[in-house]
N, C-alpha and C positions, 0 to 999 in steps of 0.2 A: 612325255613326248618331246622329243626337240625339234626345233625348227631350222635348222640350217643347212638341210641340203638340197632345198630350189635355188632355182640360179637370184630370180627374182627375190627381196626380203624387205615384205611391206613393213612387217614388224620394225625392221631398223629402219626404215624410211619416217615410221611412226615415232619411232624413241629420238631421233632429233628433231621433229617439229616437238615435241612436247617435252624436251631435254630441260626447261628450264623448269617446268611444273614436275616432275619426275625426281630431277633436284631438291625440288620442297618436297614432296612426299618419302624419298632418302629421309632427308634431313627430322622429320616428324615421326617415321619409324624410330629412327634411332632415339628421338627423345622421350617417344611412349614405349620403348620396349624397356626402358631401365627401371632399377628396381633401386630404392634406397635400405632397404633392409633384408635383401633377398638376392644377391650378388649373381646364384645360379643361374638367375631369368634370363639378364643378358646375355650371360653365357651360354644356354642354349639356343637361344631365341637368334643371336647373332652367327653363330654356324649355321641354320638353315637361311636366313635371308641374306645373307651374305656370301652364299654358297653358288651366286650366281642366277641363272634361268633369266626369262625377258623379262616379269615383272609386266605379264601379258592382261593380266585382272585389272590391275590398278590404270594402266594405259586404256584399255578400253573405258572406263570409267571419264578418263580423264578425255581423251576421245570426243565422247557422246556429249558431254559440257560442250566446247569448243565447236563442234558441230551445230547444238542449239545457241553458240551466240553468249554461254557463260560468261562473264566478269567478272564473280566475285571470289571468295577465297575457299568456299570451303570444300569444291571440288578434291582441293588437296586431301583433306579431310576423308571424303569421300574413298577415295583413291588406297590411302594408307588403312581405312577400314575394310575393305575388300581384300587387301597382302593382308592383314592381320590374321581375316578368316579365312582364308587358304595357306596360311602357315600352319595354325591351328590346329587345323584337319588334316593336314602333312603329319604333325609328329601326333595327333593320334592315330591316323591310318598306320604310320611305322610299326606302333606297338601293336595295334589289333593284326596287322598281316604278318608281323614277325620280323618286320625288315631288317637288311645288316648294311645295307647301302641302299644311296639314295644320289642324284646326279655326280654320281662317281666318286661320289666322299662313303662313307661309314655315316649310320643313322644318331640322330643322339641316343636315342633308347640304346642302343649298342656303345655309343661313349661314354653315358653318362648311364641311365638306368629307366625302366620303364615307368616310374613315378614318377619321375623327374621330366620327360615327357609329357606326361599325361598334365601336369598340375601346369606347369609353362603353357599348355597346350592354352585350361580354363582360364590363365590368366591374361592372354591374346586375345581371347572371346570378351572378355570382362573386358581392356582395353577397346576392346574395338567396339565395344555399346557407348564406351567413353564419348568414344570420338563419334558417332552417329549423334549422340544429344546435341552434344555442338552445333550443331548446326540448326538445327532449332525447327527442325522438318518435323513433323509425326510421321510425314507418310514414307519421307525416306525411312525414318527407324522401322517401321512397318514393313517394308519392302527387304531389308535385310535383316529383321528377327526372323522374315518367312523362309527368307533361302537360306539362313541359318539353322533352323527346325527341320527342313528342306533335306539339306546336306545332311543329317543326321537321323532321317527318315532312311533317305536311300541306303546310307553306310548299313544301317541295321536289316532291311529289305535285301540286301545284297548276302550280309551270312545267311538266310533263307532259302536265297537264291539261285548262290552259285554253283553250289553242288547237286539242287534238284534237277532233275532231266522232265519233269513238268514245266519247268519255267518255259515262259514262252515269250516271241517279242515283244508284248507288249510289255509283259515284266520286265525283261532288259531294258527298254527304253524307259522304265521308271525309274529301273535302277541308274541309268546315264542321266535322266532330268537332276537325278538327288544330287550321284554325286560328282556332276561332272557343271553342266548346263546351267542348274542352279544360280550358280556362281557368277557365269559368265552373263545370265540373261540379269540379275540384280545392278552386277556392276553398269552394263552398258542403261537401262532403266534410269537408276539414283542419277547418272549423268543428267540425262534427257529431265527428268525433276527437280533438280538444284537449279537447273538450268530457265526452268517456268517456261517449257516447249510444251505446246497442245497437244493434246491427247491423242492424236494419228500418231504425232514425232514420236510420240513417248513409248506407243505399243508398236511403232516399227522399232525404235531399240532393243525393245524388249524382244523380240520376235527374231533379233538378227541374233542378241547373244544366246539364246535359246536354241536356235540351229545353229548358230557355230561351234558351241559345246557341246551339242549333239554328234558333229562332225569332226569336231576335235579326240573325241572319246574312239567313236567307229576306228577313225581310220588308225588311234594305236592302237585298238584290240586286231587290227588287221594285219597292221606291222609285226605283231608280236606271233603272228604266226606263218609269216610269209617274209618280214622285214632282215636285215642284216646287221648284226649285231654291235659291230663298228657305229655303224648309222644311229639305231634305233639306244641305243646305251643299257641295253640291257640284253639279257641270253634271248635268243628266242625260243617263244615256249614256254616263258618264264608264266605265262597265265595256266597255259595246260598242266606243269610241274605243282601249282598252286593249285590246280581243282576248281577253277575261276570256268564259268560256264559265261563263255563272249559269247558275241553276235555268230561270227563263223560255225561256234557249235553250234550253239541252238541250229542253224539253218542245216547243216549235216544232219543232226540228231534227229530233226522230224522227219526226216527222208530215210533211214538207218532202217535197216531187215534188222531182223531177229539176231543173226550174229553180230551186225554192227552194234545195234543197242544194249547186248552184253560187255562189248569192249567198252562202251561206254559205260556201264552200272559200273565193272571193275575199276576203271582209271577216273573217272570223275565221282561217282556217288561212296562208292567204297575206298578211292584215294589208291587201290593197290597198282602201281606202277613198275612198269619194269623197261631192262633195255629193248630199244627198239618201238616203244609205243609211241613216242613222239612222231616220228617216222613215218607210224601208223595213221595215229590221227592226222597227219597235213594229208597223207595219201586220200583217205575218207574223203576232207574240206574237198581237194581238189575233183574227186569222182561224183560229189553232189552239186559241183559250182558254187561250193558255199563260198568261196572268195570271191570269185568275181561279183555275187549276189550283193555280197558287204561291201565290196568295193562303189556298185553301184548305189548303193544307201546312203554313203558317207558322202559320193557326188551328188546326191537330190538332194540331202540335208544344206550342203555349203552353197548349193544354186536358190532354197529357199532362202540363206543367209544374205545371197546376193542380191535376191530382190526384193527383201526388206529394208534395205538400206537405200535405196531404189528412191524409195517414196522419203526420204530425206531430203532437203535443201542442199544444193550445187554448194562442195565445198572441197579442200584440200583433200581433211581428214574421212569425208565419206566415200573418196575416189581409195583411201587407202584399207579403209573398213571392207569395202569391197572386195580389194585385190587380196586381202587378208582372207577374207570367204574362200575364195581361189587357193591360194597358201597352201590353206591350210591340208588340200586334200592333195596336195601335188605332189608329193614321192608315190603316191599310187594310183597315179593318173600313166 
Protein backbone atom coordinates (compact mmCIF):
# COMPACT_ATOMS: atom_id res chain seq x y z
CA UNK A 1 0.00 0.00 0.00
CA UNK A 2 1.38 3.44 -0.62
CA UNK A 3 1.10 6.43 1.15
CA UNK A 4 1.27 9.38 -0.76
CA UNK A 5 -1.91 10.67 -1.71
CA UNK A 6 -3.21 12.62 1.57
CA UNK A 7 -2.46 15.94 1.37
CA UNK A 8 -1.10 15.77 4.99
CA UNK A 9 2.29 13.18 5.32
CA UNK A 10 3.02 12.37 8.90
CA UNK A 11 5.21 9.75 7.70
CA UNK A 12 7.73 12.39 6.13
CA UNK A 13 7.10 14.57 9.04
CA UNK A 14 8.37 11.42 10.90
CA UNK A 15 11.42 10.45 8.46
CA UNK A 16 13.11 14.00 9.31
CA UNK A 17 12.77 14.13 12.99
CA UNK A 18 14.38 10.64 13.08
CA UNK A 19 16.53 11.17 9.71
CA UNK A 20 19.66 10.87 11.67
CA UNK A 21 18.76 7.35 13.36
CA UNK A 22 17.16 6.16 9.95
CA UNK A 23 20.83 7.03 8.77
CA UNK A 24 22.29 4.45 11.11
CA UNK A 25 19.85 1.92 10.54
CA UNK A 26 20.65 2.59 6.38
CA UNK A 27 23.94 2.24 7.20
CA UNK A 28 23.67 -1.21 9.57
CA UNK A 29 21.36 -2.86 6.82
CA UNK A 30 23.90 -2.48 4.48
CA UNK A 31 26.63 -3.79 6.56
CA UNK A 32 24.47 -6.97 7.73
CA UNK A 33 23.06 -7.73 4.59
CA UNK A 34 26.56 -8.53 2.95
CA UNK A 35 27.81 -11.72 2.50
CA UNK A 36 31.71 -12.52 2.14
CA UNK A 37 31.24 -15.95 0.43
CA UNK A 38 27.89 -15.70 -1.08
CA UNK A 39 28.01 -12.40 -3.40
CA UNK A 40 24.08 -13.40 -4.42
CA UNK A 41 22.73 -12.12 -0.94
CA UNK A 42 23.51 -8.60 -1.40
CA UNK A 43 22.44 -8.77 -4.55
CA UNK A 44 19.14 -9.81 -3.89
CA UNK A 45 18.69 -8.41 -0.67
CA UNK A 46 19.79 -4.97 -2.20
CA UNK A 47 16.96 -4.78 -4.97
CA UNK A 48 14.30 -4.98 -2.56
CA UNK A 49 15.51 -2.61 0.16
CA UNK A 50 16.59 -0.33 -1.99
CA UNK A 51 13.70 -0.37 -4.13
CA UNK A 52 12.27 2.34 -2.06
CA UNK A 53 8.89 2.32 0.19
CA UNK A 54 8.99 4.57 3.79
CA UNK A 55 10.92 2.13 5.70
CA UNK A 56 7.58 2.47 7.84
CA UNK A 57 8.47 -0.75 10.35
CA UNK A 58 11.73 0.34 11.27
CA UNK A 59 10.43 4.23 12.05
CA UNK A 60 7.85 3.19 14.14
CA UNK A 61 10.29 1.21 16.19
CA UNK A 62 12.46 3.93 16.35
CA UNK A 63 9.53 6.15 17.13
CA UNK A 64 8.39 4.33 20.26
CA UNK A 65 12.23 4.61 21.71
CA UNK A 66 12.18 8.39 21.54
CA UNK A 67 8.85 8.58 22.83
CA UNK A 68 9.89 6.55 26.00
CA UNK A 69 12.96 8.85 26.44
CA UNK A 70 15.59 6.22 24.66
CA UNK A 71 19.37 7.12 24.78
CA UNK A 72 21.12 4.37 24.02
CA UNK A 73 22.13 2.56 20.71
CA UNK A 74 20.55 -0.31 20.12
CA UNK A 75 17.14 1.08 18.91
CA UNK A 76 19.08 1.24 15.78
CA UNK A 77 19.51 -2.41 16.18
CA UNK A 78 16.10 -2.87 16.84
CA UNK A 79 14.95 -0.91 13.80
CA UNK A 80 17.22 -2.57 11.12
CA UNK A 81 15.76 -6.10 12.72
CA UNK A 82 12.19 -5.34 12.12
CA UNK A 83 13.30 -4.19 7.82
CA UNK A 84 15.13 -7.34 7.90
CA UNK A 85 11.92 -9.33 8.92
CA UNK A 86 9.70 -7.60 6.53
CA UNK A 87 12.15 -7.95 3.70
CA UNK A 88 12.23 -11.57 4.43
CA UNK A 89 8.76 -12.22 4.17
CA UNK A 90 8.44 -9.96 1.03
CA UNK A 91 10.75 -12.28 -1.11
CA UNK A 92 9.04 -15.24 0.51
CA UNK A 93 5.54 -14.00 0.00
CA UNK A 94 6.79 -13.20 -3.98
CA UNK A 95 7.56 -16.85 -4.44
CA UNK A 96 4.47 -18.41 -2.46
CA UNK A 97 1.90 -15.78 -4.35
CA UNK A 98 3.76 -16.06 -7.75
CA UNK A 99 4.72 -12.59 -7.96
CA UNK A 100 6.32 -10.75 -11.24
CA UNK A 101 6.34 -7.30 -9.64
CA UNK A 102 6.55 -5.68 -6.60
CA UNK A 103 6.55 -1.48 -5.98
CA UNK A 104 6.81 -1.27 -9.64
CA UNK A 105 10.16 -3.15 -10.28
CA UNK A 106 10.11 -6.98 -11.36
CA UNK A 107 10.29 -9.56 -8.29
CA UNK A 108 13.76 -11.13 -7.61
CA UNK A 109 12.07 -14.68 -7.81
CA UNK A 110 11.34 -13.34 -11.41
CA UNK A 111 15.11 -11.81 -11.81
CA UNK A 112 16.83 -14.14 -10.18
CA UNK A 113 14.94 -17.47 -9.47
CA UNK A 114 12.74 -18.94 -6.75
CA UNK A 115 15.59 -20.52 -4.58
CA UNK A 116 17.46 -17.65 -4.62
CA UNK A 117 14.66 -15.99 -2.93
CA UNK A 118 13.70 -18.17 -0.62
CA UNK A 119 17.37 -18.99 0.94
CA UNK A 120 18.20 -14.79 0.86
CA UNK A 121 14.95 -14.79 2.43
CA UNK A 122 16.46 -17.51 5.69
CA UNK A 123 19.39 -15.74 5.55
CA UNK A 124 17.54 -12.11 6.69
CA UNK A 125 15.83 -14.17 9.43
CA UNK A 126 19.04 -15.63 10.59
CA UNK A 127 20.62 -12.01 10.43
CA UNK A 128 17.95 -10.41 12.12
CA UNK A 129 18.26 -12.92 15.34
CA UNK A 130 21.85 -11.72 14.92
CA UNK A 131 21.08 -8.46 15.51
CA UNK A 132 18.18 -9.06 18.29
CA UNK A 133 21.05 -10.96 20.62
CA UNK A 134 22.90 -7.72 20.51
CA UNK A 135 21.20 -6.24 22.43
CA UNK A 136 21.29 -8.35 25.30
CA UNK A 137 17.25 -8.17 25.83
CA UNK A 138 15.56 -11.90 26.24
CA UNK A 139 12.43 -10.18 26.27
CA UNK A 140 13.05 -8.10 23.16
CA UNK A 141 14.34 -11.58 21.33
CA UNK A 142 11.05 -12.99 22.83
CA UNK A 143 8.76 -10.38 21.52
CA UNK A 144 10.15 -10.77 17.96
CA UNK A 145 10.76 -14.70 17.67
CA UNK A 146 6.75 -14.33 18.41
CA UNK A 147 5.64 -12.11 15.65
CA UNK A 148 8.22 -13.94 13.68
CA UNK A 149 6.38 -17.48 14.20
CA UNK A 150 3.50 -15.04 14.09
CA UNK A 151 3.97 -13.91 10.44
CA UNK A 152 4.39 -17.39 9.45
CA UNK A 153 1.38 -18.70 11.27
CA UNK A 154 -0.88 -16.27 9.49
CA UNK A 155 1.13 -16.70 5.72
CA UNK A 156 0.22 -20.39 6.20
CA UNK A 157 -3.60 -19.78 7.76
CA UNK A 158 -4.06 -17.54 4.83
CA UNK A 159 -3.62 -20.63 1.92
CA UNK A 160 -6.44 -22.26 4.03
CA UNK A 161 -8.26 -19.38 3.98
CA UNK A 162 -8.51 -17.52 1.07
CA UNK A 163 -10.21 -19.64 -1.10
CA UNK A 164 -12.70 -21.15 1.71
CA UNK A 165 -16.13 -19.34 1.52
CA UNK A 166 -16.44 -20.70 5.45
CA UNK A 167 -13.91 -18.33 6.49
CA UNK A 168 -15.32 -15.86 8.50
CA UNK A 169 -14.08 -12.44 10.10
CA UNK A 170 -12.72 -13.53 12.77
CA UNK A 171 -10.38 -15.75 10.46
CA UNK A 172 -9.66 -12.76 8.42
CA UNK A 173 -8.55 -10.87 11.20
CA UNK A 174 -6.23 -13.63 12.16
CA UNK A 175 -5.09 -13.76 9.09
CA UNK A 176 -4.29 -9.62 9.11
CA UNK A 177 -2.86 -10.09 13.01
CA UNK A 178 -0.25 -12.77 11.23
CA UNK A 179 0.49 -11.11 8.39
CA UNK A 180 0.17 -7.80 8.56
CA UNK A 181 -0.06 -6.36 12.42
CA UNK A 182 2.27 -8.77 13.78
CA UNK A 183 4.89 -6.67 12.64
CA UNK A 184 3.84 -3.45 13.18
CA UNK A 185 2.51 -4.17 16.86
CA UNK A 186 6.40 -5.97 17.66
CA UNK A 187 8.18 -3.02 16.13
CA UNK A 188 6.45 -0.22 17.96
CA UNK A 189 6.49 -2.84 21.55
CA UNK A 190 10.67 -3.58 21.21
CA UNK A 191 10.66 0.37 20.99
CA UNK A 192 8.80 1.02 24.23
CA UNK A 193 11.29 -1.96 25.88
CA UNK A 194 14.82 -1.04 24.87
CA UNK A 195 13.48 1.91 26.09
CA UNK A 196 12.63 0.63 29.98
CA UNK A 197 8.97 2.38 29.77
CA UNK A 198 6.37 0.79 32.16
CA UNK A 199 4.19 -1.56 31.38
CA UNK A 200 0.86 0.78 30.50
CA UNK A 201 3.64 2.81 27.93
CA UNK A 202 4.62 -0.54 26.69
CA UNK A 203 1.01 -2.24 26.15
CA UNK A 204 -0.26 1.18 24.70
CA UNK A 205 2.58 0.62 22.00
CA UNK A 206 1.85 -2.44 21.59
CA UNK A 207 -2.04 -1.86 21.08
CA UNK A 208 -1.43 1.25 18.62
CA UNK A 209 0.74 -1.01 16.28
CA UNK A 210 -1.76 -3.71 16.42
CA UNK A 211 -4.52 -1.59 15.16
CA UNK A 212 -2.62 0.40 12.94
CA UNK A 213 -1.67 -2.89 10.95
CA UNK A 214 -5.00 -3.83 11.34
CA UNK A 215 -5.96 -0.60 9.62
CA UNK A 216 -3.11 -0.63 7.31
CA UNK A 217 -4.08 -4.21 5.98
CA UNK A 218 -8.26 -3.25 5.77
CA UNK A 219 -7.97 -0.32 3.99
CA UNK A 220 -5.59 -1.96 0.91
CA UNK A 221 -7.89 -4.88 0.76
CA UNK A 222 -10.52 -2.09 0.22
CA UNK A 223 -8.48 -0.12 -2.27
CA UNK A 224 -7.94 -3.13 -4.22
CA UNK A 225 -11.46 -3.26 -4.91
CA UNK A 226 -12.71 0.05 -5.04
CA UNK A 227 -9.12 2.12 -5.34
CA UNK A 228 -7.53 3.47 -8.71
CA UNK A 229 -4.81 2.01 -10.12
CA UNK A 230 -2.54 4.96 -10.79
CA UNK A 231 -2.90 5.58 -6.89
CA UNK A 232 -3.01 2.21 -5.43
CA UNK A 233 0.08 0.62 -7.81
CA UNK A 234 -1.44 -2.13 -8.68
CA UNK A 235 -4.47 -3.50 -11.12
CA UNK A 236 -7.52 -3.35 -9.15
CA UNK A 237 -8.84 -6.60 -8.41
CA UNK A 238 -5.71 -7.88 -8.34
CA UNK A 239 -7.06 -9.82 -4.87
CA UNK A 240 -10.20 -11.17 -6.55
CA UNK A 241 -7.97 -12.23 -9.87
CA UNK A 242 -5.76 -14.12 -7.11
CA UNK A 243 -8.92 -15.94 -5.31
CA UNK A 244 -7.71 -13.94 -2.14
CA UNK A 245 -10.96 -13.94 0.12
CA UNK A 246 -10.72 -9.87 1.73
CA UNK A 247 -12.65 -8.33 4.16
CA UNK A 248 -15.21 -6.82 1.36
CA UNK A 249 -15.94 -10.65 0.35
CA UNK A 250 -16.33 -12.24 3.39
CA UNK A 251 -18.97 -9.38 4.15
CA UNK A 252 -20.84 -9.81 0.68
CA UNK A 253 -20.48 -13.60 0.91
CA UNK A 254 -22.52 -13.96 4.24
CA UNK A 255 -25.17 -11.94 2.82
CA UNK A 256 -25.15 -13.97 -0.91
CA UNK A 257 -28.70 -15.92 -1.98
CA UNK A 258 -28.16 -19.08 -3.60
CA UNK A 259 -27.18 -17.50 -7.05
CA UNK A 260 -24.80 -15.12 -5.56
CA UNK A 261 -22.84 -17.97 -3.41
CA UNK A 262 -22.55 -20.04 -6.71
CA UNK A 263 -20.72 -16.96 -8.42
CA UNK A 264 -18.84 -17.16 -5.66
CA UNK A 265 -17.97 -21.19 -5.28
CA UNK A 266 -17.01 -20.62 -9.30
CA UNK A 267 -14.66 -17.55 -9.06
CA UNK A 268 -13.20 -17.87 -5.65
CA UNK A 269 -13.30 -21.57 -4.39
CA UNK A 270 -13.08 -23.18 -7.86
CA UNK A 271 -10.75 -20.06 -9.40
CA UNK A 272 -12.99 -20.50 -12.82
CA UNK A 273 -13.10 -16.82 -13.91
CA UNK A 274 -14.15 -15.09 -16.76
CA UNK A 275 -14.81 -11.62 -18.54
CA UNK A 276 -16.98 -9.60 -16.83
CA UNK A 277 -16.82 -11.09 -13.27
CA UNK A 278 -14.84 -8.51 -11.83
CA UNK A 279 -17.55 -6.19 -12.78
CA UNK A 280 -19.60 -8.72 -11.21
CA UNK A 281 -18.29 -8.99 -7.97
CA UNK A 282 -17.76 -4.88 -7.05
CA UNK A 283 -21.40 -4.84 -8.31
CA UNK A 284 -22.31 -7.74 -5.40
CA UNK A 285 -19.60 -5.58 -2.53
CA UNK A 286 -21.70 -2.52 -3.47
CA UNK A 287 -25.56 -4.14 -3.17
CA UNK A 288 -24.57 -5.68 0.21
CA UNK A 289 -22.50 -2.42 1.57
CA UNK A 290 -19.81 -4.57 1.84
CA UNK A 291 -17.53 -1.46 1.33
CA UNK A 292 -18.71 0.96 3.00
CA UNK A 293 -18.88 -1.89 6.09
CA UNK A 294 -14.89 -2.18 5.44
CA UNK A 295 -14.52 1.05 5.14
CA UNK A 296 -16.10 1.69 8.39
CA UNK A 297 -13.81 -1.21 10.11
CA UNK A 298 -10.56 0.22 8.89
CA UNK A 299 -11.88 3.71 10.55
CA UNK A 300 -12.66 2.03 14.22
CA UNK A 301 -9.38 0.22 13.87
CA UNK A 302 -7.17 3.54 13.19
CA UNK A 303 -9.42 5.50 15.94
CA UNK A 304 -8.51 2.45 18.38
CA UNK A 305 -4.81 3.26 17.06
CA UNK A 306 -5.44 6.81 18.11
CA UNK A 307 -6.27 6.28 21.40
CA UNK A 308 -3.66 4.09 22.30
CA UNK A 309 -1.27 6.43 21.66
CA UNK A 310 -3.33 8.68 23.75
CA UNK A 311 -2.27 7.42 26.99
CA UNK A 312 1.43 8.10 25.85
CA UNK A 313 3.57 11.06 27.35
CA UNK A 314 3.17 14.73 25.50
CA UNK A 315 5.75 14.38 22.83
CA UNK A 316 6.64 15.39 19.09
CA UNK A 317 6.68 11.90 17.89
CA UNK A 318 3.26 10.72 19.59
CA UNK A 319 1.40 13.82 18.02
CA UNK A 320 2.80 12.10 14.75
CA UNK A 321 1.98 8.43 15.75
CA UNK A 322 -1.27 9.81 16.04
CA UNK A 323 -1.81 11.63 12.93
CA UNK A 324 -0.27 8.59 11.23
CA UNK A 325 -3.35 6.49 12.88
CA UNK A 326 -5.35 9.11 10.85
CA UNK A 327 -2.99 8.70 7.58
CA UNK A 328 -3.29 6.00 7.32
CA UNK A 329 -7.00 5.45 6.53
CA UNK A 330 -7.42 8.82 4.52
CA UNK A 331 -7.80 7.99 0.85
CA UNK A 332 -11.11 6.26 2.05
CA UNK A 333 -12.20 8.68 4.26
Amino acid sequence: MSLDDAVIKPHDAMAGYLAADMDAVNTLIRERMASEHAPRIPEVTAHLVEAGGKRLRPMLTLAAAHLCGYQGPFHVHLAATVEFIHTATLLHDDVVDESGQRRGRPTANLLWDNKSSVLVGDYLFSRSFQLMVETGSLRVLDILANASATIAEGEVLQLTASQDLSTTEAIYLQVVRGKTAALFSAATEVGGVIAGADEAHVKALYEYGDALGIAFQIVDDLLDMQGDTGAIGKNVGDDFREKKLTLPLIKAIAKADAEERAFWVRTIEKGRQEDGDLEHAIALLHKHNALVETRAEALAWSRKAEQAIEQLPAHPVRDMLRDLAAYVVARVT
